[in-house]
N, C-alpha and C positions, 0 to 999 in steps of 0.2 A: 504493500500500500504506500502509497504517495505521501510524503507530508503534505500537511496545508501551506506552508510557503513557498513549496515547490511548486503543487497544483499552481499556486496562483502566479507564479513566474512563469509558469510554461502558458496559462491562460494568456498572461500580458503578452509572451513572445507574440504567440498565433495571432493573438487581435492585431498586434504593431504588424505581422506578416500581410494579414490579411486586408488590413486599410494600406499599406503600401501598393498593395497589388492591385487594389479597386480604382478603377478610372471612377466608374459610376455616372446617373443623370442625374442632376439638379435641376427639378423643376422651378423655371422663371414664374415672378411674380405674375397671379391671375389666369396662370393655367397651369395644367400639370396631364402630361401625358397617361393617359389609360391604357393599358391592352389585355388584349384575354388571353387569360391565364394559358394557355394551352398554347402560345406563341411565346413564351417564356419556360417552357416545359414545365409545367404546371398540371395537376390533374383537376380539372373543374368541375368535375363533381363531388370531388372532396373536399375543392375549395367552397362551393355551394352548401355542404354541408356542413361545414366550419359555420357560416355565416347563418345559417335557421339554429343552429347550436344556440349562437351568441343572442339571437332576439328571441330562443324560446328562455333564455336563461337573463332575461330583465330583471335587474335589481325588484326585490320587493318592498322595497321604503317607499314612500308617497313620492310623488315627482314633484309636491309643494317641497321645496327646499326648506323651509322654515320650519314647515311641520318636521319632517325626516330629524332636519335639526334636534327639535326639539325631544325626538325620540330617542336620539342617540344620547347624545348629551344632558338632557333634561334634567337630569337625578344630580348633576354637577353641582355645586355651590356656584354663583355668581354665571349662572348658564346664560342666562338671555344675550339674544342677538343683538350686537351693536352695529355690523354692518347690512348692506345690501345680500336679501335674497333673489331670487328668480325660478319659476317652475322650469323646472328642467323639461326636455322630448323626451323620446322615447329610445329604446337602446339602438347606438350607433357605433359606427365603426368604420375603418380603412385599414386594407394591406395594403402595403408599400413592398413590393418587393424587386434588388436590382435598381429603387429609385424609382420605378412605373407603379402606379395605382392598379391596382388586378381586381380590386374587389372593394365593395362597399354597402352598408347596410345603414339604415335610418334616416338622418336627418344630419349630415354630416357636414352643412355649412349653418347649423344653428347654433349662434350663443349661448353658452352655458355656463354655467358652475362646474371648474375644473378641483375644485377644493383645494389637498394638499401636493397636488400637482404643481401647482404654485410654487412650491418649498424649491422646484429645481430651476424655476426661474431666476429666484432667487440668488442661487447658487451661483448662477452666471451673472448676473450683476456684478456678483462680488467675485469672482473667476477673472471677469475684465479689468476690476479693479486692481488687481493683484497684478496682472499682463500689462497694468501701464502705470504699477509702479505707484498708484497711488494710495495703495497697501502695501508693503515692503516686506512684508513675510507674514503666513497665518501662524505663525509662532510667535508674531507679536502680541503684546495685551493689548483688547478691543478699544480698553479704556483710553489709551494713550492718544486713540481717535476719536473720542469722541468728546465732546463740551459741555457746559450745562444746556438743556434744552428747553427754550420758552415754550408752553403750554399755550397754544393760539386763543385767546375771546379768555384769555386769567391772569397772563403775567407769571403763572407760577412757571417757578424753574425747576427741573428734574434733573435727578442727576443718576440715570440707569449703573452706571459699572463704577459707581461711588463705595460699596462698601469695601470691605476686607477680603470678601470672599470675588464678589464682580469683578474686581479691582487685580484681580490673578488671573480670570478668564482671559485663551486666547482666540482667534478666530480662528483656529481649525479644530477646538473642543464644541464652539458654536454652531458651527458646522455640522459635527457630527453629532450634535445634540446628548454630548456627554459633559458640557456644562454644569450643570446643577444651578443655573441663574436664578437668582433670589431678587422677590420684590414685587412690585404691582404694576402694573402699566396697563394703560385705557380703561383701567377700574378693575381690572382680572390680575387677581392673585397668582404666582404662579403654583402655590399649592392645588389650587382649586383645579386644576385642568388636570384629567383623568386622576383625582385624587386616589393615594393607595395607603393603606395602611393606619393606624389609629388615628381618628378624627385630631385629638388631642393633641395631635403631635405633629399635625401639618403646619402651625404655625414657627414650631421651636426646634424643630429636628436639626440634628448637629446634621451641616454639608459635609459631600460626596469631594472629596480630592478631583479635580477635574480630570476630564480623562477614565475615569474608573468605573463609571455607573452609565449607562445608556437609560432615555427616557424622553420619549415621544411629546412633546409639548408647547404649543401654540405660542404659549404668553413669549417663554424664551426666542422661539424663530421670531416674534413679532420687535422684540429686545433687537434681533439682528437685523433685523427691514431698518429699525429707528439708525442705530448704527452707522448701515450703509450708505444710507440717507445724510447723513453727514459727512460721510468723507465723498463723494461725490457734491453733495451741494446741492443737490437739484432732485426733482420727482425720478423714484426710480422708475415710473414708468417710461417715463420719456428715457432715462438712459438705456433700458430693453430697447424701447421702439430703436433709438440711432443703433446703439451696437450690436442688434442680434437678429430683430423680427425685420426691419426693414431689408435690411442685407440679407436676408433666407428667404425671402419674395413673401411673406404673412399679410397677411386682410390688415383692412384699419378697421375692424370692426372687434377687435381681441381686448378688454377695456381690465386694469387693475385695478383694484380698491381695497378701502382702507375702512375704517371707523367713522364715525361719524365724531368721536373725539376724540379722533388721535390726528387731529391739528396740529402744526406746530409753526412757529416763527422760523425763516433761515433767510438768512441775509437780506433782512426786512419785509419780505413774502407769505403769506399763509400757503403752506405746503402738506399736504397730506402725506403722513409715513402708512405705506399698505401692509398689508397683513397678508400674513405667510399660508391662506388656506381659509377656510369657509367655517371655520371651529364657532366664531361667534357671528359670521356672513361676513360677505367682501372676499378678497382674494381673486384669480384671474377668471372672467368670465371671458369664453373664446370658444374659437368651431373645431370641429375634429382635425380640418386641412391642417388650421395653425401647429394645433399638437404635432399632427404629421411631421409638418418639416423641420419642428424643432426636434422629435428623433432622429431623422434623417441625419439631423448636423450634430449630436451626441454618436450616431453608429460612424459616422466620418468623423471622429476625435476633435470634435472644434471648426472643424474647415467645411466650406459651403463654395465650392466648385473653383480651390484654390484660394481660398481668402481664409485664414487661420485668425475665424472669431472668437473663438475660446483658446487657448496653449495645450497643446499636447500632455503638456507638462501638467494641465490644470482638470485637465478632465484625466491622468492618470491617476493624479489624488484624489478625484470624484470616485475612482472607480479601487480603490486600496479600503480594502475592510479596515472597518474600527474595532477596535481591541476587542473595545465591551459589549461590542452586536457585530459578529463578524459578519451580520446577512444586511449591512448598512456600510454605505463610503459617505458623500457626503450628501447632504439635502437635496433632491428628496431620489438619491439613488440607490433604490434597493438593489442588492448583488444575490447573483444566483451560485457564488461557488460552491456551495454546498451543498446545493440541488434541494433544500428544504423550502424555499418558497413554490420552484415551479419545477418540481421531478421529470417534467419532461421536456426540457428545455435543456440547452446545453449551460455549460457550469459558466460558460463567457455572457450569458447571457444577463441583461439588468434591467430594470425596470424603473420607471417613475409614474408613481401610484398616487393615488388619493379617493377619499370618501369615495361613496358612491354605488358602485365604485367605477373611478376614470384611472386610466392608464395607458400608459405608452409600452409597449413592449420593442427591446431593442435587442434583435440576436446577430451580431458581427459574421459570426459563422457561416448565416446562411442568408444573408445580405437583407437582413429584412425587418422590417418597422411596423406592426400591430398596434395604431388607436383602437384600445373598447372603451364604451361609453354606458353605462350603468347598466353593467354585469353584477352579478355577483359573484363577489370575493370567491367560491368556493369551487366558482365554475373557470376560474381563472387559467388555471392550468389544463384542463380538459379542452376548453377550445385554441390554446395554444399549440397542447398536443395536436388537436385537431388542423389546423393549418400547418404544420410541419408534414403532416401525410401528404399532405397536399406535392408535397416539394417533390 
């Protein structure tokens, strides 16, 4: 048997192999080449069968976002929704394979609620940042970038990575959401999001050494949007738009948000800092194509038909398990090395997940890019499997 740090060196060799070798298509902005599947040696009727798989296996939560909301999270402390909801369509989807569209089901240029898919946009904001220097290393502390922050329509000043414990945070334990960020922010505790363990003790528990404890949570990625939001200066949406979506050919109809109080003053501006996911609403509302081709440009390491949007370098540490969840690299890239999230997928393969559930399924191996759009979680891997027969 393999160790795990071999497996996952030899994973990296093949992928580096395998994007060197790939010319591949980039679809230009406002069209994107089709063809059927069987001119790509495809079997289409297994691909067909993939695709009634995916819309007999529609999420069973209410497509009222707010409601679903409310059902998931409801039982939280400080639950209620601060940002925008939207009722979601109905389940949707795209392969991508080779760079050609072969298939598609639903409603696949409607606006949506992408939820904690968000988390990987994210990622690349501060991925770019990092590529132009205007982060100097994620081993630096967060704090050293960031300011006091005026609270827009109060005056009050915050001061996020002020304690003892914040104050040691770097940006690549935020990233990996092994943090343990302590504090409140937009009125949400970070206890209170997926609280675990004695009531009692959520407000006083002695912190986790960073780095040590993995743990899923909203308040902390939103801790990172505010963050990023200040060493850039400017709405992160708009830094997406110029650095990533414009340049991958994306709709302008893909829209990010934030709270409704998480205003803030920067450089004399009222500027909304967004939110990492749809935990309390907000987060990226966009069509299936958008997700598409931002897979497209994570299965090509960063580059979009020769243009290195991301660093090689920056999507290898996206793609490098974290200690304390080795089935996590960075926001919001689930890893398959170990074959426990999608057993029938190969170990190269990754994901970027959220509620819903929405995902991108990204496999290097076999050139190929799966939007689903409110599947359920469980049926995840079986219509995956199901599209690789296809192949």
């Amino acid at each position: 048997m393999k160790s795990p740090i071999l497996l996952i060196l030899l994973i990296s060799l093949s992928w580096h192999s395998i994007a060197q070798s790939r010319q591949g298509y980039f679809p230009p902005r406002s069209e994107w080449q089709q063809k059927a599947p069987k001119t790509l040696g495809l079997d289409p009727v297994k691909l067909d069968s993939a695709i009634v798989f995916a819309i007999q296996n529609e999420s069973k939560a209410p497509r009222d976002m707010a409601l679903a909301q409310a059902i998931s999270f409801g039982k939280e402390p400080f639950s209620a929704g601060i940002g925008p909801f939207a009722e979601r369509g109905a389940a949707t989807g795209i392969i991508v394979y080779k760079g050609y569209i072969v298939g598609t089901w639903g409603e696949p240029s409607r606006v949506d609620m992408t939820h904690s898919v968000t988390k990987s946009f994210l990622n690349a904001v501060i991925g770019v940042a990092v590529d132009k220097g205007l982060i100097h290393s994620v081993n630096d502390t967060v704090a050293d970038y960031v300011p006091p922050v005026e609270v827009y329509g109060s005056g009050e000043l915050i001061y996020p990575f002020a304690s003892p414990h914040n104050r040691s945070l770097t940006w690549d334990v935020m990233l990996r959401q092994t943090s343990d960020w302590e504090g409140t922010l937009w009125e949400k505790p970070d206890w209170a999001d997926r609280p675990e363990g004695n009531y009692s003790e959520w407000k006083t528990r002695a912190r986790h050494t960073p780095g040590t404890v993995w743990k899923y949570n909203d308040v902390r990625v939103n801790a990172l949007a505010l963050a990023a939001t200040n060493v850039w200066r400017q709405p992160l949406p708009q830094v997406l738009k110029v650095q990533i979506m414009d340049p991958i050919g994306a709709s302008n109809t893909w829209r990010w948000y934030g709270y409704k109080n998480s205003w803030i003053v920067l450089d004399g501006t009222a500027v909304q800092s967004v939110s990492g996911g749809g935990h309390w609403g907000g987060g990226m509302f966009i069509n299936a194509y958008d997700m598409a081709r931002f897979g497209l440009l994570t299965l090509h390491r960063g580059n979009w038909n020769g243009q290195q949007l991301l660093s090689e370098q920056w999507v290898k540490q996206a793609l490098t398990p974290t200690t304390a969840n080795t089935g996590y690299g960075y926001m919001n890239w689930f890893l398959n090395t170990d074959q426990k999230m999608l057993p029938s997928a190969p170990a190269s393969a990754f994901v970027h997940v959220g509620n819903g559930s929405n995902l991108i399924y990204v496999d290097p191996e076999h050139d190929l890019v799966v939007v689903m759009r409110w599947i359920e979680y469980k049926a995840m891997d079986e219509m995956v499997r199901r599209v690789l027969l296809a192949l």
